[in-house]
BALUMKE-977116 format. One line per field, with one value per residue: x negated, y, z of N, C-alpha, C in turn; residue in one letter. Coordinates in nm, 3 decimals. Example, Ala and Ser with C-alpha at 12.3 -4.5 7.8 and 13.67 -1.06 7.14 Angstrom:
n_px	(-1.319 / -1.285);
n_py	(-0.569 / -0.225);
n_pz	(0.780 / 0.708);
ca_px	(-1.230 / -1.367);
ca_py	(-0.450 / -0.106);
ca_pz	(0.780 / 0.714);
c_px	(-1.320 / -1.290);
c_py	(-0.330 / 0.003);
c_pz	(0.780 / 0.787);
r	(A / S);
END
This chain:
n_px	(0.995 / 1.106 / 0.909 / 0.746 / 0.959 / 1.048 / 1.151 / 1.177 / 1.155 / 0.886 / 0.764 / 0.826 / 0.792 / 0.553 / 0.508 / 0.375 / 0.510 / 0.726 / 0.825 / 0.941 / 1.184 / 1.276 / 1.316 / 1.478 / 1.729 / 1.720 / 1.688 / 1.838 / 2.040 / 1.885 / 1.704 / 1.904 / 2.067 / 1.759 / 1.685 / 1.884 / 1.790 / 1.563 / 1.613 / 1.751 / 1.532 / 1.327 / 1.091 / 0.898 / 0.644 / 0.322 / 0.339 / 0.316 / 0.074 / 0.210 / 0.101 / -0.206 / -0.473 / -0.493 / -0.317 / -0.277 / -0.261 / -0.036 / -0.090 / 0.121 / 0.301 / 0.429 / 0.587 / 0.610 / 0.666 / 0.912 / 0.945 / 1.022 / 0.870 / 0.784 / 0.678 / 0.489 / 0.308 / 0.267 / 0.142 / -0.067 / -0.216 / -0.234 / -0.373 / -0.650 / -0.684 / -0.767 / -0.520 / -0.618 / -0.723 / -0.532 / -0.360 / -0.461 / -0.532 / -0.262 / -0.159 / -0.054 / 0.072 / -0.158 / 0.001 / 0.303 / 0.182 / 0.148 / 0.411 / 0.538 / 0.429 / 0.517 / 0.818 / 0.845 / 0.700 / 0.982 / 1.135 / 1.044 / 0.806 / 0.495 / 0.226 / -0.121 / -0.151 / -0.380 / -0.521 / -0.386 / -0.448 / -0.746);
n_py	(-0.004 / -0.297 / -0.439 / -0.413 / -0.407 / -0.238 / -0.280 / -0.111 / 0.196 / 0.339 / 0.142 / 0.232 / 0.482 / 0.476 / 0.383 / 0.538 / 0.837 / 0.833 / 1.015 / 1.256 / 1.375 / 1.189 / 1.007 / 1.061 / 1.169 / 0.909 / 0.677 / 0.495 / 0.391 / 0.225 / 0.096 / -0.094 / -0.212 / -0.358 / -0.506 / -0.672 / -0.826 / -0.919 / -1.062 / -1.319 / -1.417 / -1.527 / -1.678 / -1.555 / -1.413 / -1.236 / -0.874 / -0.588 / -0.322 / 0.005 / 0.209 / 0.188 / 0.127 / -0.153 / -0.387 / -0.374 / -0.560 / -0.503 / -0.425 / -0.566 / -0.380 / -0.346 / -0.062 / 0.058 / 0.297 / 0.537 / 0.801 / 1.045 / 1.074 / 1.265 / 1.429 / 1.303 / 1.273 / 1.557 / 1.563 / 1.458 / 1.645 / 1.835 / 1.738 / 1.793 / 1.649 / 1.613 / 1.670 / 1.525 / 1.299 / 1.218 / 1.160 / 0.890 / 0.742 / 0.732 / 0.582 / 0.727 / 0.926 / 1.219 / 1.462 / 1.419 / 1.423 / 1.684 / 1.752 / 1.648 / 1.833 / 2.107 / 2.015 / 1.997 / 2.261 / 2.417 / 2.335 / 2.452 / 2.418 / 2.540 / 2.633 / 2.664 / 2.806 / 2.841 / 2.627 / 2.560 / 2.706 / 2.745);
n_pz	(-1.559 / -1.635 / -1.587 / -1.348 / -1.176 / -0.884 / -0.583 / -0.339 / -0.235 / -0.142 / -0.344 / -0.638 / -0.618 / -0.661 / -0.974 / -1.243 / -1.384 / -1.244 / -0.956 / -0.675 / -0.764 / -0.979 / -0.838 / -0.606 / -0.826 / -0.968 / -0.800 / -0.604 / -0.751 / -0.985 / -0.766 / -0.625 / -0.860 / -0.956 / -0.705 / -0.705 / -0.918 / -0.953 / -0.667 / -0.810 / -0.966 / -0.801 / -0.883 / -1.097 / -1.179 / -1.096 / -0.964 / -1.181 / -1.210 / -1.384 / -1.646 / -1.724 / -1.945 / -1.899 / -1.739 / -1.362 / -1.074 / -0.808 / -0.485 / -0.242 / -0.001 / 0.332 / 0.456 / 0.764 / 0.886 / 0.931 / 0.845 / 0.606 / 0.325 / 0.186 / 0.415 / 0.535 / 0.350 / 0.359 / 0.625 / 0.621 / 0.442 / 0.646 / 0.824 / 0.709 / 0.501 / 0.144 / -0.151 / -0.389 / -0.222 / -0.020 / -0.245 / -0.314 / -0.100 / -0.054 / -0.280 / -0.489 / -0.706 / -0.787 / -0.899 / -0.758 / -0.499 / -0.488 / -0.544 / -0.300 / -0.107 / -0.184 / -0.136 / 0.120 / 0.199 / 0.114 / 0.314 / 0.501 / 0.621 / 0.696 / 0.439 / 0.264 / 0.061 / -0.095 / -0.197 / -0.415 / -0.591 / -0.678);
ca_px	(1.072 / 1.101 / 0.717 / 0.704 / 1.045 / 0.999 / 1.244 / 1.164 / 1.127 / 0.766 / 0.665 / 0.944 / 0.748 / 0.364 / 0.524 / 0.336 / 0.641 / 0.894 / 0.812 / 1.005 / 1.275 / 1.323 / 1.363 / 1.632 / 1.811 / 1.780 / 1.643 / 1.880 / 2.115 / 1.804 / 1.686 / 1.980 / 1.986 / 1.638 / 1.665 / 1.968 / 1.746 / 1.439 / 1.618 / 1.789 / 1.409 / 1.228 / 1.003 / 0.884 / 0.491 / 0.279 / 0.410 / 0.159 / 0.135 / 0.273 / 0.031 / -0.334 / -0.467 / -0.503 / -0.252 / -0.372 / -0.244 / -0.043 / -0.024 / 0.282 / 0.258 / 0.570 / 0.567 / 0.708 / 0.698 / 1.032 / 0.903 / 1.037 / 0.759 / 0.670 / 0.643 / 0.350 / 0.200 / 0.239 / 0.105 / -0.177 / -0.298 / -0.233 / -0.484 / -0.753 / -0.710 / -0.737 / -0.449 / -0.711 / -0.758 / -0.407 / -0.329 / -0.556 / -0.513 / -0.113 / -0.184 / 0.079 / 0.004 / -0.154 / 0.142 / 0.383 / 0.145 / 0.202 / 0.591 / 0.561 / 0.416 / 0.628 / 0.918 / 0.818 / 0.759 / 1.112 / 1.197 / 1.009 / 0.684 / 0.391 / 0.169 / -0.222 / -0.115 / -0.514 / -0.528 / -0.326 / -0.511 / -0.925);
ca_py	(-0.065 / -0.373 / -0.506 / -0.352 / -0.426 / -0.186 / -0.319 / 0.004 / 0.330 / 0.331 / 0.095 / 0.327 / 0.564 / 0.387 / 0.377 / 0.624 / 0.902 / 0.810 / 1.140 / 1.284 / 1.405 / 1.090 / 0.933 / 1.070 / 1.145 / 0.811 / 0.547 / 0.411 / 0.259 / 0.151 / -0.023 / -0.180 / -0.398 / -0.462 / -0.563 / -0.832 / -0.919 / -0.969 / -1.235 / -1.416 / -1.435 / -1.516 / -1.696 / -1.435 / -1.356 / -1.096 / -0.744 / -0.553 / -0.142 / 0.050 / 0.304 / 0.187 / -0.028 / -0.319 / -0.397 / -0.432 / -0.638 / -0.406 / -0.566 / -0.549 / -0.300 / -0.316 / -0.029 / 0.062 / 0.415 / 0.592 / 0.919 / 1.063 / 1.007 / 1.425 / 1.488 / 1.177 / 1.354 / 1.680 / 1.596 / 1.438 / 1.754 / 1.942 / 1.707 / 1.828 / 1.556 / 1.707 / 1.648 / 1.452 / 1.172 / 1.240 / 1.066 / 0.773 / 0.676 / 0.679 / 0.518 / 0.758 / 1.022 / 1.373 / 1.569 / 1.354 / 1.468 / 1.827 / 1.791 / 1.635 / 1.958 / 2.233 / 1.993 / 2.070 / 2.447 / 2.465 / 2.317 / 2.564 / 2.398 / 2.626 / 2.600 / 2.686 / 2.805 / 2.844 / 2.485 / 2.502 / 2.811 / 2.749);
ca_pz	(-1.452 / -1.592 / -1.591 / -1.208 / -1.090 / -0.782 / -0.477 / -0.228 / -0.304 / -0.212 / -0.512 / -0.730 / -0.680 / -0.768 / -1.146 / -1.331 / -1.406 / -1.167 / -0.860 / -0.584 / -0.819 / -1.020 / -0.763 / -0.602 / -0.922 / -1.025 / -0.759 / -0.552 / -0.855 / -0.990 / -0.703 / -0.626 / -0.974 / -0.961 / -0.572 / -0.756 / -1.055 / -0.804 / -0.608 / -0.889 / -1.113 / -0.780 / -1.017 / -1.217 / -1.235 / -1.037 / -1.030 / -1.203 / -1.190 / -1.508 / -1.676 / -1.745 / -2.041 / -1.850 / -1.550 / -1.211 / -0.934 / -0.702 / -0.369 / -0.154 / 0.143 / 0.401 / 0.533 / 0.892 / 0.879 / 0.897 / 0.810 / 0.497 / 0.211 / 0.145 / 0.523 / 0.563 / 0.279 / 0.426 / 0.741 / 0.622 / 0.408 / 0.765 / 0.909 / 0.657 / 0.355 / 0.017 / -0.243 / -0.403 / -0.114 / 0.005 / -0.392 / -0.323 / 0.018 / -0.068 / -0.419 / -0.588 / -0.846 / -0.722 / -0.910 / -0.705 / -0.399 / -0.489 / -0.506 / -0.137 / -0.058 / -0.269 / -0.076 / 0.267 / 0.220 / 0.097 / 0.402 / 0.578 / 0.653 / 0.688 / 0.337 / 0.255 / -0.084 / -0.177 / -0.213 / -0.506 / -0.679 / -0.625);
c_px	(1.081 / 0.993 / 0.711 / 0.784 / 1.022 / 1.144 / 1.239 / 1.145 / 0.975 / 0.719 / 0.759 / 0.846 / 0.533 / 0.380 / 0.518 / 0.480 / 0.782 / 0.798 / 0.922 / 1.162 / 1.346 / 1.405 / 1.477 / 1.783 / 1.843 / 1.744 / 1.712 / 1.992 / 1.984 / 1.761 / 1.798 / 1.997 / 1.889 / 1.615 / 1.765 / 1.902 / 1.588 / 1.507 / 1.660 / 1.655 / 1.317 / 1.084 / 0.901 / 0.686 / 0.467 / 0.341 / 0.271 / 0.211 / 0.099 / 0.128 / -0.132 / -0.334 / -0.457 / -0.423 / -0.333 / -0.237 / -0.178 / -0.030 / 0.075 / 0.228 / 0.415 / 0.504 / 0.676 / 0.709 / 0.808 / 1.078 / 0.951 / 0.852 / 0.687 / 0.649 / 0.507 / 0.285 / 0.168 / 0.149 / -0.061 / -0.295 / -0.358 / -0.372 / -0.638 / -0.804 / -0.676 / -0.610 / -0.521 / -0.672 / -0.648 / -0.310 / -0.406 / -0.518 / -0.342 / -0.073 / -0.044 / -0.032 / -0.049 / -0.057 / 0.255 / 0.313 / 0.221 / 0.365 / 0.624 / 0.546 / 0.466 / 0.736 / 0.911 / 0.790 / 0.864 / 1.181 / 1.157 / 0.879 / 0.592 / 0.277 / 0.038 / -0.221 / -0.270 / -0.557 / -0.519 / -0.387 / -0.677 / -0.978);
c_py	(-0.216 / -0.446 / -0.499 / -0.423 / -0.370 / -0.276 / -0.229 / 0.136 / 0.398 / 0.282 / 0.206 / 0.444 / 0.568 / 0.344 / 0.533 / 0.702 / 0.914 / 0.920 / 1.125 / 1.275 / 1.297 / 1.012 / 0.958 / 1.122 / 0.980 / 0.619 / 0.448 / 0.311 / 0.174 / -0.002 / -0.120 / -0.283 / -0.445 / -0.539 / -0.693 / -0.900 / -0.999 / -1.100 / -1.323 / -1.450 / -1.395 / -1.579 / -1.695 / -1.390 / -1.252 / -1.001 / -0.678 / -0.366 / -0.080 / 0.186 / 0.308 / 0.081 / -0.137 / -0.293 / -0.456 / -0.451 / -0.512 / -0.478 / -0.497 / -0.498 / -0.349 / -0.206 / 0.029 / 0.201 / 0.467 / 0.730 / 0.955 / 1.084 / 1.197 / 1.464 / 1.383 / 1.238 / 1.459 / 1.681 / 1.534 / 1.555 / 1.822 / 1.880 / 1.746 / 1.750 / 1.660 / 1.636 / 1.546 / 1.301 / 1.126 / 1.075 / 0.914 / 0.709 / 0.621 / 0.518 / 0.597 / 0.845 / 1.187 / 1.482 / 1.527 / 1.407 / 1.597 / 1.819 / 1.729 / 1.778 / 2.065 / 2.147 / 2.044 / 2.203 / 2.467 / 2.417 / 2.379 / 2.542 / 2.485 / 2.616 / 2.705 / 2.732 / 2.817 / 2.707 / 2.442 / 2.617 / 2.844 / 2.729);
c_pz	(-1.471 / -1.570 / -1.463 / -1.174 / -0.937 / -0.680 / -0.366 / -0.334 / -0.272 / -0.331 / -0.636 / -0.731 / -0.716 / -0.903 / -1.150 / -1.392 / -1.344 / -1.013 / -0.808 / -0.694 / -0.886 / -0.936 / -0.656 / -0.680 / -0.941 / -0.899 / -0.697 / -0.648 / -0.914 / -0.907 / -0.658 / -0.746 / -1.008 / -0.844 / -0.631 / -0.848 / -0.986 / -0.718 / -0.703 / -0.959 / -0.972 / -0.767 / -1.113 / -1.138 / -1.104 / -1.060 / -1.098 / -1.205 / -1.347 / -1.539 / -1.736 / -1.868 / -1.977 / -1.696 / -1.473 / -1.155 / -0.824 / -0.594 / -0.301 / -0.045 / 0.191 / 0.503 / 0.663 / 0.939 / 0.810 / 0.836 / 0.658 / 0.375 / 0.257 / 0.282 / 0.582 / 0.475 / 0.307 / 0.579 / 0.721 / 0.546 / 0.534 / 0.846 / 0.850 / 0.519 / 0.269 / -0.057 / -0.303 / -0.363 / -0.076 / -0.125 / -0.339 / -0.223 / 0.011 / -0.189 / -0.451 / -0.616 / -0.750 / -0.787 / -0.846 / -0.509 / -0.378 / -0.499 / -0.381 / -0.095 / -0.027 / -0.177 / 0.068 / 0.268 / 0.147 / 0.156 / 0.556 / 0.673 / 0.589 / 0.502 / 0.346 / 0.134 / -0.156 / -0.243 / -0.357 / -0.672 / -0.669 / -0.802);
r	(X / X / X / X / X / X / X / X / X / X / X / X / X / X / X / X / X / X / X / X / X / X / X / X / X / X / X / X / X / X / X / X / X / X / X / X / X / X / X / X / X / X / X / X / X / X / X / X / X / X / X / X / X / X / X / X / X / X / X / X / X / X / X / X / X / X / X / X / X / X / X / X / X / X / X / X / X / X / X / X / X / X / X / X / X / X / X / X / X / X / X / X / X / X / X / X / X / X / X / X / X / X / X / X / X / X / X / X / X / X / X / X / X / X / X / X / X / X);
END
């Protein structure tokens, strides 16, 4: 968190280990004192993304979709993206895909469960 400093809960959840669950266990106190330590230190270096030997450059998306996060992932499986692509095109983790998923069929969205057993 602090190398990243996320300020949304998209980039919150583009750190390697922070998922659905983390993140609403723990994100919104989070982001709130990194959204205060972010303007006071605004200053402060590239953000870079947590997890690889060598940081990369994340760039800043804003996005304007109001859509809760696991139902944009869900709807894009529905359109025929794999879990896979789904991961990539979002830039989050594919076990963070799959708990979009598992969230929406326990909210009673339809599921392909072969997907998850091939």
């Amino acid at each position: 968190m602090s190398r990243y400093i996320p300020t949304s809960r998209d980039s919150m959840l583009q750190i390697k280990g922070v998922g659905e669950k983390k993140l609403l266990q723990y994100g919104e106190p989070f982001l709130e004192v990194l959204k205060e330590w972010d303007q006071a230190h605004s200053t402060r270096s590239k953000k870079v993304k947590i997890g690889g030997d060598t940081p990369t450059v994340v760039k800043q998306t804003k996005t304007t979709d109001e859509r809760p996060s696991h139902l944009i992932s869900y709807q894009m499986l529905q359109s025929g993206k794999s879990l896979k692509d789904i991961a990539v095109i979002r830039e989050l983790s594919q076990q963070t895909i799959e708990g979009h998923i598992f969230k929406a069929a326990k909210e009673g969205q339809p599921i392909m469960w072969d997907i998850f057993f091939r």
